[in-house]
N, CA, C and O of each residue as an XYZ file, in Angstrom:
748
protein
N       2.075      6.716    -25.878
C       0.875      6.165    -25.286
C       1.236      4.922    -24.474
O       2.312      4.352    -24.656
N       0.443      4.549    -23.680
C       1.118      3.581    -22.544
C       0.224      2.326    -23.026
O      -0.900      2.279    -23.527
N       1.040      1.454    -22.723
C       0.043      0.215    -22.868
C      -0.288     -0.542    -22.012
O       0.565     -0.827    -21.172
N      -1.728     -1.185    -21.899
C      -2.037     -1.727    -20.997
C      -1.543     -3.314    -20.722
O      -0.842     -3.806    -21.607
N      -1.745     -3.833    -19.990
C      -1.874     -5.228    -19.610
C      -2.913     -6.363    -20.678
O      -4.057     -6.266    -21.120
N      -1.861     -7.392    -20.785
C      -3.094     -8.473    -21.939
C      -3.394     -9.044    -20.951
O      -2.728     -9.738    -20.183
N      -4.688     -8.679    -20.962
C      -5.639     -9.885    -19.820
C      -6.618    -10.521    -20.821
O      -7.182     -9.958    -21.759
N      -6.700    -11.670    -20.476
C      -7.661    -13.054    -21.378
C      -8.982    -12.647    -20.186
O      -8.774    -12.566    -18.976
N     -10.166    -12.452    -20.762
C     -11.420    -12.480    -19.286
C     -12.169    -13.584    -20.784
O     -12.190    -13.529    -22.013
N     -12.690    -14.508    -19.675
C     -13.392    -15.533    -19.685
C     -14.397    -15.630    -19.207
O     -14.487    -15.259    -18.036
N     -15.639    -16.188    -19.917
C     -17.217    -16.329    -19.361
C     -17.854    -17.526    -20.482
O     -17.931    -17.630    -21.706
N     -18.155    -18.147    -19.566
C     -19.893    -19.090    -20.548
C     -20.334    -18.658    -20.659
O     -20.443    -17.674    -19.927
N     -21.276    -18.907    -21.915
C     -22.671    -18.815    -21.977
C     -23.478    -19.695    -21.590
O     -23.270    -20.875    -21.305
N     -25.064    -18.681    -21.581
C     -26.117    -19.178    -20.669
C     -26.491    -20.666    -21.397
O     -26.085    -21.143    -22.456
N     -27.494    -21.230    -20.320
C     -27.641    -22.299    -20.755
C     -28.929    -22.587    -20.247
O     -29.552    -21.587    -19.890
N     -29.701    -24.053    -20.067
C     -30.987    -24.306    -19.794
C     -30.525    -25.547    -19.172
O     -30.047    -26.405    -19.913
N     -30.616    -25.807    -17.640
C     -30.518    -26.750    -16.916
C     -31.680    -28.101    -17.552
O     -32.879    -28.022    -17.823
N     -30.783    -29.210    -17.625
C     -31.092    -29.900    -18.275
C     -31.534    -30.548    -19.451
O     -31.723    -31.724    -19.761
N     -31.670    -29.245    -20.132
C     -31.644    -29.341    -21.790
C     -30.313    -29.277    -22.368
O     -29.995    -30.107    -23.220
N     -29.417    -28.279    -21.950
C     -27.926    -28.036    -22.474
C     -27.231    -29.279    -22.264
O     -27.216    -29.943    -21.227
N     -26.556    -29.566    -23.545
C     -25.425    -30.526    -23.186
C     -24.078    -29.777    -22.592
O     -23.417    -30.243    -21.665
N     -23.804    -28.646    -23.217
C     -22.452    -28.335    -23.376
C     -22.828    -26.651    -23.701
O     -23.830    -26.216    -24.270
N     -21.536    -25.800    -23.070
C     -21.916    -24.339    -22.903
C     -21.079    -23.949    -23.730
O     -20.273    -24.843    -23.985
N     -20.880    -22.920    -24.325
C     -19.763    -21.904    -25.450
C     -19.117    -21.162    -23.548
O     -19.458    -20.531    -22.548
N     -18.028    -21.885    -24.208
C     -16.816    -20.928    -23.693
C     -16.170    -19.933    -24.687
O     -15.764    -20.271    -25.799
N     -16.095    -18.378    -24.073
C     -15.426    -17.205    -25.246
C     -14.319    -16.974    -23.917
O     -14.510    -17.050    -22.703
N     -13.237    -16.699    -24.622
C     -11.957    -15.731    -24.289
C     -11.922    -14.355    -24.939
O     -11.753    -14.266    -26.155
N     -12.069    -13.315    -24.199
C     -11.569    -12.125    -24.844
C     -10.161    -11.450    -24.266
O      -9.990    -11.103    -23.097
N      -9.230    -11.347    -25.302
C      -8.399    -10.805    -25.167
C      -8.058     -9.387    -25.408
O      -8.186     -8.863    -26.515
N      -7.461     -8.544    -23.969
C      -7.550     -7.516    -24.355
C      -6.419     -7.084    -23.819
O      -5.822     -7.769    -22.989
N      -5.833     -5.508    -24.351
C      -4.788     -4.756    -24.194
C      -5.232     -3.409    -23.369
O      -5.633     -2.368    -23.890
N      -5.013     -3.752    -21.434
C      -6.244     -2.683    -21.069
C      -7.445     -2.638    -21.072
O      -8.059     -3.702    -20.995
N      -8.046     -1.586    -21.148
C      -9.647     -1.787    -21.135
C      -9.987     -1.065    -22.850
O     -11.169     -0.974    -23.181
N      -9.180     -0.719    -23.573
C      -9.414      0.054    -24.855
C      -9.492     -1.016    -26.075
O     -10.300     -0.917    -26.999
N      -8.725     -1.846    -25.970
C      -8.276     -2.890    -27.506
C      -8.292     -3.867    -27.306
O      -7.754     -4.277    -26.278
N      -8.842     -4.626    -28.085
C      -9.757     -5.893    -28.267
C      -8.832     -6.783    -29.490
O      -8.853     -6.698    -30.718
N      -8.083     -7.599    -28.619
C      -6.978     -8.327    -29.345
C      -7.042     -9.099    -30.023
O      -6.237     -9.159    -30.952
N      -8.062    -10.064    -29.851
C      -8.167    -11.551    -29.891
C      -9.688    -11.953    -29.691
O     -10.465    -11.023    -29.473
N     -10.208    -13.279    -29.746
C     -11.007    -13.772    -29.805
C     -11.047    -15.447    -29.897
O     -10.765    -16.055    -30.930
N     -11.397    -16.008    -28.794
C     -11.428    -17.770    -28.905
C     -12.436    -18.015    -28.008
O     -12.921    -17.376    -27.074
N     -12.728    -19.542    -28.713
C     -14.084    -19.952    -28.109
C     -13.906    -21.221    -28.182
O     -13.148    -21.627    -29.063
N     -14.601    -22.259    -27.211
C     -14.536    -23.860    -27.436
C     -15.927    -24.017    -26.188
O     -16.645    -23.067    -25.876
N     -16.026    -25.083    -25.759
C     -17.312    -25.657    -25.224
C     -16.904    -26.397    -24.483
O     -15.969    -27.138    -24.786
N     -17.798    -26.425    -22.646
C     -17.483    -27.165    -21.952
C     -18.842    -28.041    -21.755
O     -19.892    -27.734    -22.320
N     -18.677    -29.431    -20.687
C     -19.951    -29.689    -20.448
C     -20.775    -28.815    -19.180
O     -20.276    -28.126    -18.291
N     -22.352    -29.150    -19.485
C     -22.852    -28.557    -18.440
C     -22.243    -29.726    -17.197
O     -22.184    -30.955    -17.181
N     -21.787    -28.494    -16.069
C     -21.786    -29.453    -14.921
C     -20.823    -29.980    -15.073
O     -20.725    -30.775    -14.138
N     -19.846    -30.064    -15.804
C     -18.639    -30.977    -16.102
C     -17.625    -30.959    -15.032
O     -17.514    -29.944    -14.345
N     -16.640    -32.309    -14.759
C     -15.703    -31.983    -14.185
C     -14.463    -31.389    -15.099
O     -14.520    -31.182    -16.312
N     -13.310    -31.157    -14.224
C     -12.258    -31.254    -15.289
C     -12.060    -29.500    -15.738
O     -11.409    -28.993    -16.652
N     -12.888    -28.904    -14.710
C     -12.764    -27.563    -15.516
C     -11.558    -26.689    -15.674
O     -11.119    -25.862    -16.472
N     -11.220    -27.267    -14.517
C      -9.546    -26.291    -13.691
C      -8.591    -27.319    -15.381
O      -8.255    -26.557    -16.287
N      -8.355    -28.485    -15.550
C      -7.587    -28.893    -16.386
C      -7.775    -28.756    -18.003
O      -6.935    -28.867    -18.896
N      -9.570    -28.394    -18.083
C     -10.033    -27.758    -19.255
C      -8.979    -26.335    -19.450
O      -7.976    -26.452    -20.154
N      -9.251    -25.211    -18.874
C      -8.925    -23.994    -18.692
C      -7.379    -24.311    -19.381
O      -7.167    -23.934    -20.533
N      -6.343    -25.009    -18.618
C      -4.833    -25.008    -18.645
C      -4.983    -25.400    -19.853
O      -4.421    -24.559    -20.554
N      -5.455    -26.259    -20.532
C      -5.061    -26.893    -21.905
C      -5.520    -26.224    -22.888
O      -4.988    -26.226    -23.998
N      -6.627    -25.535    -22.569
C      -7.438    -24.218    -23.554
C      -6.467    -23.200    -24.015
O      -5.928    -22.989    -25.102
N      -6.398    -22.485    -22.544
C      -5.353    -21.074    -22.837
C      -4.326    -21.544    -23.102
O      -3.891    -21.057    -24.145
N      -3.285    -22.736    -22.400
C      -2.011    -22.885    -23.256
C      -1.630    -23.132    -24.089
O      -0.423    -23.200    -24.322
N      -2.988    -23.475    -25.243
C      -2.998    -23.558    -26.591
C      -2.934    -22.630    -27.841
O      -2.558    -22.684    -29.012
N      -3.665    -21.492    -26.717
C      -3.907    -20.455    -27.216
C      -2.632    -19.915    -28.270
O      -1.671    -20.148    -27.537
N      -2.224    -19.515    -29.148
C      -1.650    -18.448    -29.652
C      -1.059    -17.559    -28.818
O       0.127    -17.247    -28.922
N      -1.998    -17.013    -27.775
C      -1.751    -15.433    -27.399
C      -1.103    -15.757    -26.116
O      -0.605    -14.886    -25.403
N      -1.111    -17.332    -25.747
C      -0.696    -17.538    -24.020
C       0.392    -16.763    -23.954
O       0.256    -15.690    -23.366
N       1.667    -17.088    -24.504
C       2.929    -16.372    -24.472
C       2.485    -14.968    -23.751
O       3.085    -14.708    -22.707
N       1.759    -14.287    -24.082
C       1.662    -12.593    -23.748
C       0.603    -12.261    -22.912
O       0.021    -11.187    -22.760
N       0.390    -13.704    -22.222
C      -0.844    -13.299    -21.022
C      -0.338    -12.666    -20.031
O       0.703    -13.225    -19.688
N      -0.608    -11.641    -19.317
C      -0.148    -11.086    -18.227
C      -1.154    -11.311    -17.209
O      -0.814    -11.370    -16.028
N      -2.253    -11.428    -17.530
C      -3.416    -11.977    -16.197
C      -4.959    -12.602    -17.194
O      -5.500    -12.282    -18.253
N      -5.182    -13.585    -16.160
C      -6.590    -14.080    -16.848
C      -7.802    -13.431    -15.950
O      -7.566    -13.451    -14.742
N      -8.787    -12.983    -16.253
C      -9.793    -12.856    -15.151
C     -11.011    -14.103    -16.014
O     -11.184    -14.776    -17.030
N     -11.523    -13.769    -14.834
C     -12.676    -14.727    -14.656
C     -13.904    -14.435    -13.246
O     -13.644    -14.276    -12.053
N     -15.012    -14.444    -13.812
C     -16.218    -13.938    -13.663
C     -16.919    -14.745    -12.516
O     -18.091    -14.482    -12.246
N     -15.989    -16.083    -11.579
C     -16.373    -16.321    -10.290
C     -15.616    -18.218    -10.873
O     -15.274    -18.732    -11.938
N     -15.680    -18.607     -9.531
C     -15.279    -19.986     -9.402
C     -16.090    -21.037    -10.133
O     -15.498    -21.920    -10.754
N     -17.565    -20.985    -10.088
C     -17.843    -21.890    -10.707
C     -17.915    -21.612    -12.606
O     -18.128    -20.584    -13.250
N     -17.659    -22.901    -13.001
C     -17.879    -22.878    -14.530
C     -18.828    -23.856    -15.339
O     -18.536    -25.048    -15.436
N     -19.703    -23.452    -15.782
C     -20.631    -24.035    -16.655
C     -21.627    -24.756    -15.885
O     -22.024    -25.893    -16.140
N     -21.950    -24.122    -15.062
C     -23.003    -24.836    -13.537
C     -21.926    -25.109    -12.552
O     -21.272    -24.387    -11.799
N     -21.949    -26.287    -12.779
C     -21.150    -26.767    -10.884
C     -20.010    -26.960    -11.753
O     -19.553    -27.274    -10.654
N     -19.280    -27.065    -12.424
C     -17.820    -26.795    -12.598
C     -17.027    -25.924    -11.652
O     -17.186    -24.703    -11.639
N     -16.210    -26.521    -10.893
C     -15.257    -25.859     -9.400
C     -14.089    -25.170    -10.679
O     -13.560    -25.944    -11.477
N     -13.834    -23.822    -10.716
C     -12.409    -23.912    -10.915
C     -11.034    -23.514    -10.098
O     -10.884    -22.315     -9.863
N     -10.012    -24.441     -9.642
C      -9.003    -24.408     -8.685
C      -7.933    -22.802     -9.410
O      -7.183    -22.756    -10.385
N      -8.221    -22.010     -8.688
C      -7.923    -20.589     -9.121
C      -6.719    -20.712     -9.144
O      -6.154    -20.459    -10.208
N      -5.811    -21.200     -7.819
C      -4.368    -21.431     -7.617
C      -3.664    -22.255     -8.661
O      -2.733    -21.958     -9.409
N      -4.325    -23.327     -8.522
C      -3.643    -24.415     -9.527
C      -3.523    -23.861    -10.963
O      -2.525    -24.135    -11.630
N      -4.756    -22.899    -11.577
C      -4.998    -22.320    -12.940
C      -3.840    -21.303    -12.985
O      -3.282    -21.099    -14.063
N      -3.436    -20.632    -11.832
C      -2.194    -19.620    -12.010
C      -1.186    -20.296    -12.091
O      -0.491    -19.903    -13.028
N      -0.599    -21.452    -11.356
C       0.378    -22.197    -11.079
C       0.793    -23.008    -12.666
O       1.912    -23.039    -13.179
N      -0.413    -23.585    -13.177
C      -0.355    -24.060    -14.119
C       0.425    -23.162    -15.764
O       1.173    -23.621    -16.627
N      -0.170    -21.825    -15.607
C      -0.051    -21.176    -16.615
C       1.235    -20.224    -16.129
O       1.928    -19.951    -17.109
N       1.626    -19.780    -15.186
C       2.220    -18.931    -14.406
C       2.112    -17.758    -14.686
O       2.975    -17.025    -15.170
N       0.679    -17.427    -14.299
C      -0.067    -16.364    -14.658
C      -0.789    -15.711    -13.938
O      -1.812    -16.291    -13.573
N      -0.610    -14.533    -13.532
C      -2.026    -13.643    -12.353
C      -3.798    -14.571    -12.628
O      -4.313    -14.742    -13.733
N      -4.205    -14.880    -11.702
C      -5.866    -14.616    -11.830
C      -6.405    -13.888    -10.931
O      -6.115    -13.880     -9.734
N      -7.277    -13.198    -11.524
C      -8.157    -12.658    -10.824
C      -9.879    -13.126    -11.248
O     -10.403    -13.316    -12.346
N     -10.438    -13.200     -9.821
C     -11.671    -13.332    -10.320
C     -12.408    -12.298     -9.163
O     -12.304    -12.049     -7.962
N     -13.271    -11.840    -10.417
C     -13.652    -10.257    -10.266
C     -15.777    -10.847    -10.043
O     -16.349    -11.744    -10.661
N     -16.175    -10.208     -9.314
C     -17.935    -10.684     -9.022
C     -18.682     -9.234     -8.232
O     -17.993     -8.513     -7.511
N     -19.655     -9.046     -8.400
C     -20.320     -8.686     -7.984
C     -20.939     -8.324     -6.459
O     -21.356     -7.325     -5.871
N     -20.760     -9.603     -6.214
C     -21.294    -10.463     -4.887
C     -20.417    -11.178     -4.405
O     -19.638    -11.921     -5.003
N     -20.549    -10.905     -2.892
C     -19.547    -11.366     -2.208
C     -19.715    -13.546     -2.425
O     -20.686    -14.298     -2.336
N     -18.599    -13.731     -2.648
C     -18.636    -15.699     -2.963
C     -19.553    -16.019     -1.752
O     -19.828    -15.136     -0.940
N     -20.069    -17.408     -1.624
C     -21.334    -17.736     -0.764
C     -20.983    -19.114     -0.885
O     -21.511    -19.947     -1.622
N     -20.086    -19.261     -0.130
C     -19.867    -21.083     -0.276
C     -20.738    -21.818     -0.177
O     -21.050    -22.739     -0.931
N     -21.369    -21.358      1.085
C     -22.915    -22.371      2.113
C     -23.875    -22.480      1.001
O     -24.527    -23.524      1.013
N     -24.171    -21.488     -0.152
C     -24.909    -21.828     -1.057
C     -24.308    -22.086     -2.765
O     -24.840    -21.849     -3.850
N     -23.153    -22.593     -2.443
C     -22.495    -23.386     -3.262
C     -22.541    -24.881     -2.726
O     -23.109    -25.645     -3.507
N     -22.054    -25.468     -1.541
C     -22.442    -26.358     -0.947
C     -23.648    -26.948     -0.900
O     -23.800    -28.169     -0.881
N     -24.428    -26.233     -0.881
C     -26.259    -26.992     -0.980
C     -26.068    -27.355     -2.447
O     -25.940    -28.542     -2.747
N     -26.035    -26.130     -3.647
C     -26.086    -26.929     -5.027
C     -25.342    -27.827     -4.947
O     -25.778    -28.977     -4.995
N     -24.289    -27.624     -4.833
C     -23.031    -29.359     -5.095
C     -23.815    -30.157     -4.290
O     -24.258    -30.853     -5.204
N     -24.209    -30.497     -3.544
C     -24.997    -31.611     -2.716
C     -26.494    -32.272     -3.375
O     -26.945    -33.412     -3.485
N     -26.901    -31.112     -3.679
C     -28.189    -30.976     -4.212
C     -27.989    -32.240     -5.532
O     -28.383    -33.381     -5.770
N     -27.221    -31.309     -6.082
C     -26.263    -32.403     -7.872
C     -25.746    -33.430     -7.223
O     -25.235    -34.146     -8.085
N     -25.546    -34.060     -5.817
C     -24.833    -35.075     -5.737
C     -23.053    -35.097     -6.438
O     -22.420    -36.026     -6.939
N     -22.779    -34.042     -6.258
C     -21.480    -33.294     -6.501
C     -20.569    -33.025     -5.434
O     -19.398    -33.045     -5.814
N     -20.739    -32.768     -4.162
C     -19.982    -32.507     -3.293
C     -18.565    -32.719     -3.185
O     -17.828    -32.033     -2.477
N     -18.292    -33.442     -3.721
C     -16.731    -33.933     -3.501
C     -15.827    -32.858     -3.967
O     -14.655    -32.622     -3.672
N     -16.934    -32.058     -5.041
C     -15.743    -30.906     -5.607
C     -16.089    -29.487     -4.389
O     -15.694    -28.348     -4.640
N     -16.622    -29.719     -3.512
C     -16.742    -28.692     -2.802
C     -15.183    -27.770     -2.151
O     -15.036    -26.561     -1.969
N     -13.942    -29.232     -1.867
C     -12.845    -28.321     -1.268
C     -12.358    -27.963     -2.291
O     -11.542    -27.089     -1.999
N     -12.378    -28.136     -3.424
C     -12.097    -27.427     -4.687
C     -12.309    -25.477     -4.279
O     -11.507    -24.547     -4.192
N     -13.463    -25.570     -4.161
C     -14.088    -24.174     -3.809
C     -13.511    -23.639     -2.539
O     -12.983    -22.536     -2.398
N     -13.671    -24.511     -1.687
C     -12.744    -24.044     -0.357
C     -11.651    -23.618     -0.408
O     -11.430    -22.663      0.338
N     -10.354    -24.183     -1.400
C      -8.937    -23.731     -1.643
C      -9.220    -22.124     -1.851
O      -8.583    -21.229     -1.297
N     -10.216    -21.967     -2.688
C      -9.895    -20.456     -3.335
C      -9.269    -19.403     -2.591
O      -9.105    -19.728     -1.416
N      -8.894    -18.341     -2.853
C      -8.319    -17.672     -2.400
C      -9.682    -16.287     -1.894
O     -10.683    -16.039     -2.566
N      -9.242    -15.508     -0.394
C     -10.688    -15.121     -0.132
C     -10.804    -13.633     -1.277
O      -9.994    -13.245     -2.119
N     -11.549    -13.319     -1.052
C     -11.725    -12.514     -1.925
C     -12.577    -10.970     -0.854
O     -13.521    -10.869     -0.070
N     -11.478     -9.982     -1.492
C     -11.663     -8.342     -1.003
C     -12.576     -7.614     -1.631
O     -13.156     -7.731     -2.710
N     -12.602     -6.865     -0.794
C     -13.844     -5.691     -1.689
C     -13.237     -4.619     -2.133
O     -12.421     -4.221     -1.301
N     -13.287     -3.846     -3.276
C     -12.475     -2.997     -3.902
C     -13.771     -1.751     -3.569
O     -14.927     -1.819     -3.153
N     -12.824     -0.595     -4.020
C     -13.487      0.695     -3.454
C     -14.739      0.712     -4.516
O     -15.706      1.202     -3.933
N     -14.971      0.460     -5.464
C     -16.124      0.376     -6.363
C     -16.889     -0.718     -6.213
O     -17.560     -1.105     -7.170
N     -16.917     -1.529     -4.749
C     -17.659     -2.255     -4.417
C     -18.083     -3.919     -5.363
O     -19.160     -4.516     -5.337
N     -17.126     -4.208     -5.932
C     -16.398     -5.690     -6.550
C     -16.004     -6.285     -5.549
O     -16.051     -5.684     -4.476
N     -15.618     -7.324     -5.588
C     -15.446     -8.349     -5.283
C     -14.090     -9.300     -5.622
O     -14.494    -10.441     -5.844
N     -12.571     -9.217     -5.743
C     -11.578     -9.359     -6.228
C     -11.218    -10.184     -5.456
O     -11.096     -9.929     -4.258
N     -10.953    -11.436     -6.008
C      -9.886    -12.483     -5.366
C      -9.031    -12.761     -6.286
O      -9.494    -12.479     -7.391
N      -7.589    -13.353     -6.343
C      -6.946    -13.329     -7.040
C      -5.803    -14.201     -6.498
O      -5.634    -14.173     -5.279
N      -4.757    -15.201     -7.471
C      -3.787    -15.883     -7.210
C      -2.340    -15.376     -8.234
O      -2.329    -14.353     -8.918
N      -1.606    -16.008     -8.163
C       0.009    -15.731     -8.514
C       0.087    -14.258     -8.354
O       0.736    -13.772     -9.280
N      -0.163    -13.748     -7.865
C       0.067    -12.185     -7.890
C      -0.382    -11.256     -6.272
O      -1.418    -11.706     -5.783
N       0.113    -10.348     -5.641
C       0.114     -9.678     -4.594
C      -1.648     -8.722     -4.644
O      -2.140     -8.464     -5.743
N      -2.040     -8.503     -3.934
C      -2.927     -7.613     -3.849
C      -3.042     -6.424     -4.433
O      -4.040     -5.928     -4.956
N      -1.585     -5.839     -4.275
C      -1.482     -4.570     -4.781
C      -1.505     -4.805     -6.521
O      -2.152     -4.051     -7.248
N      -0.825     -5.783     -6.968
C      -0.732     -6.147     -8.467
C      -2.170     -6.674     -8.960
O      -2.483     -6.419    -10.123
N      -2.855     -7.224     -8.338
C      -4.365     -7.595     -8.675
C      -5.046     -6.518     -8.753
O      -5.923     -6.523     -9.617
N      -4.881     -5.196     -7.866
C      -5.762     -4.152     -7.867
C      -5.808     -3.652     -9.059
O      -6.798     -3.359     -9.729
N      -3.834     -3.492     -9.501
C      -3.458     -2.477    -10.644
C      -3.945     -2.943    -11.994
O      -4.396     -2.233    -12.894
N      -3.728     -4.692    -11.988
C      -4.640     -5.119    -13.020
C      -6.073     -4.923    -13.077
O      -6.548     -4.639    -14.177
N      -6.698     -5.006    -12.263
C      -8.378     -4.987    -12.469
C      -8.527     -3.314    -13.086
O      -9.164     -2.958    -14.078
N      -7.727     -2.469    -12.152
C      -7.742     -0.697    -12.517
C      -7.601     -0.370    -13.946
O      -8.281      0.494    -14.499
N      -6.369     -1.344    -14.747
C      -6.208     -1.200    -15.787
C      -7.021     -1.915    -17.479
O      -6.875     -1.932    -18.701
N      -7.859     -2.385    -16.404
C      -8.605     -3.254    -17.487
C     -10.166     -3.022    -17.627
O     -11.020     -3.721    -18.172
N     -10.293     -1.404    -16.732
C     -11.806     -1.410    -16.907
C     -11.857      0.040    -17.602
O     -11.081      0.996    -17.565
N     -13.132     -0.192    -18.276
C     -13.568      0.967    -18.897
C     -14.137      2.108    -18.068
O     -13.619      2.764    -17.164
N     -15.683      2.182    -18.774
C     -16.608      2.751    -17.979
C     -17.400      1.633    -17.296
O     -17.918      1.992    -16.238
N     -17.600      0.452    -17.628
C     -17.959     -0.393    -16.502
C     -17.342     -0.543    -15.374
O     -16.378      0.195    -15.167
N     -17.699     -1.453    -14.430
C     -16.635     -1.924    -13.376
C     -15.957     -3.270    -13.611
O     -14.789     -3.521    -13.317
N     -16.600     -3.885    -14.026
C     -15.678     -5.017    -14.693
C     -14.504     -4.831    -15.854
O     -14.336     -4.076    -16.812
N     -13.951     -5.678    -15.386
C     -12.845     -5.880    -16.167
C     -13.023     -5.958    -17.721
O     -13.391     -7.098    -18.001
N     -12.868     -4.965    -19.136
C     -13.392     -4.954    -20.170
C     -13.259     -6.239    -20.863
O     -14.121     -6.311    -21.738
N     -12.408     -7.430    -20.808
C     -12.020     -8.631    -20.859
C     -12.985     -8.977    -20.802
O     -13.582     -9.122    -21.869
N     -13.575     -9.252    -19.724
C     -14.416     -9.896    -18.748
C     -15.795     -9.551    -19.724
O     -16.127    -10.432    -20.517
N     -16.387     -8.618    -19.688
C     -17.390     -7.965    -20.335
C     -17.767     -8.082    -21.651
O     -18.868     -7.940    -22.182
N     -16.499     -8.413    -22.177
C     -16.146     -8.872    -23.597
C     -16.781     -9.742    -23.582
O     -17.978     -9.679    -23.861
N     -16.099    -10.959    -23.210
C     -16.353    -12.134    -23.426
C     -17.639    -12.853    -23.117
O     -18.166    -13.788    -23.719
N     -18.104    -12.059    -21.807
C     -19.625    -12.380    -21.566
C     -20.406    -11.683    -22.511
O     -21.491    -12.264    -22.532
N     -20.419    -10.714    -23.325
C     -21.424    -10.147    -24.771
C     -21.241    -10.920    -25.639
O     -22.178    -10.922    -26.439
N     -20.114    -11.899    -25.975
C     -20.176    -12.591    -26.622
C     -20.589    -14.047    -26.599
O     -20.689    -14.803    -27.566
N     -20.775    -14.260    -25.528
C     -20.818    -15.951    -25.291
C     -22.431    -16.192    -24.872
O     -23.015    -17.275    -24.908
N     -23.178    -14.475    -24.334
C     -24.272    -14.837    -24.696
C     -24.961    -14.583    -25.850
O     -25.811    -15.459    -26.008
N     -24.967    -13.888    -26.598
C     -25.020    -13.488    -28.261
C     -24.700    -15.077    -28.942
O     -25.572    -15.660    -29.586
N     -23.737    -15.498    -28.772
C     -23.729    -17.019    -28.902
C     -24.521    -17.890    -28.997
O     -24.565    -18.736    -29.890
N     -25.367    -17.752    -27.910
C     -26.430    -18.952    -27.732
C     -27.591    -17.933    -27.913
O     -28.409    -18.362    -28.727
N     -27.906    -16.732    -27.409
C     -29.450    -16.161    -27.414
C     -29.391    -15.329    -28.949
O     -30.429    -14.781    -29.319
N     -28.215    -15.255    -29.784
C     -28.332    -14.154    -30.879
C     -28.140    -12.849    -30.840
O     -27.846    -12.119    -31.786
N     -28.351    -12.495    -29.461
C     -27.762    -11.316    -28.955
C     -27.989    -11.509    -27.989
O     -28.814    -12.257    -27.465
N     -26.405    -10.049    -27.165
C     -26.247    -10.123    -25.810
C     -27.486     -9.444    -25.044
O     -28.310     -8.799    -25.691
N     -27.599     -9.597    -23.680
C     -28.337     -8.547    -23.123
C     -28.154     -9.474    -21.588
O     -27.661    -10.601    -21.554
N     -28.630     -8.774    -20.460
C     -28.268     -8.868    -19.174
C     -27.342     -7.846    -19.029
O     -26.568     -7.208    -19.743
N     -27.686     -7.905    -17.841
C     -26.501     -6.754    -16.717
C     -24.722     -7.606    -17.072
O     -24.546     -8.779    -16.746
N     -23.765     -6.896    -17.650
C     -22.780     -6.881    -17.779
C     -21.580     -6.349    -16.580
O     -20.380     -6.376    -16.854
């Protein structure tokens, strides 16, 4: 039997603008899109800076870093306006990312919120990212330390019957189950 790729997919949970102090961050670790390795969780602030240096000190703490072969992650921002520097997060860990969405990224209305919050400064944060392609199942894939063709093979190998990355999917059933008691939303 072949084995897949350990990809860590990462997601917050929901929160309530201006009531939340601080969001549940979950990691799910998985082998492929079939086996469910692992499990970690810690808390960021809403809106916080620091997210890109949160992330590095999180996962390289992890236990499982040693055997990461790619992290995904569910879009640039984290925990509201948290920027995360995608490059620097691969560079740091020396590790594939991919971040896998729905919807094509929308800076111009990333820019109004950061402005809006009186945040802007983290806007070229967002600008560095890397652009992001459309895959034949109509995702959204951008990705750093790794070639296009190797980002594809990871995302291919890490999904189920969803289109997301089972990582990814993971970790968002869990992080909202977290805060609401159970998951629910479009996954």
């Amino acid at each position: 039997m072949k084995r897949g790729p350990h990809v860590l997919g990462i997601d917050e949970g929901p929160f309530v603008k201006g009531q939340s102090e601080r969001v549940p961050v979950v990691g799910a670790l998985c082998e492929g899109a079939s086996l469910l390795e692992a499990v970690a969780r810690s808390d960021f602030p809403v809106d916080g800076a620091g997210a890109t240096e949160f992330l590095i000190e999180w996962i390289g703490a992890l236990r499982a870093a040693a055997s990461l072969q790619a992290i995904a992650l569910g879009g640039i921002t984290f925990a509201g306006l948290g920027i995360i520097d995608v490059r620097a997060l691969s560079d740091a860990l020396a590790t594939p990312v991919l971040v896998v969405t729905r919807r094509p990224p929308d800076n111009a209305r990333l820019q109004q919120a950061l402005a809006a919050a009186n945040l802007l400064e983290r806007f070229p944060i967002a600008e560095r990212s890397p652009a992001a392609l459309r895959t034949d199942d109509g995702l959204y894939l951008a990705h750093a330390g790794c070639d296009p063709e190797q980002a594809l093979e990871l995302l291919r190998a890490t999904q189920g019957k969803a289109k997301l990355p089972e990582p990814l999917r993971i970790a968002h059933l869990i992080a909202t189950a977290w805060v609401r008691g159970e998951s629910h939303g479009r996954v």
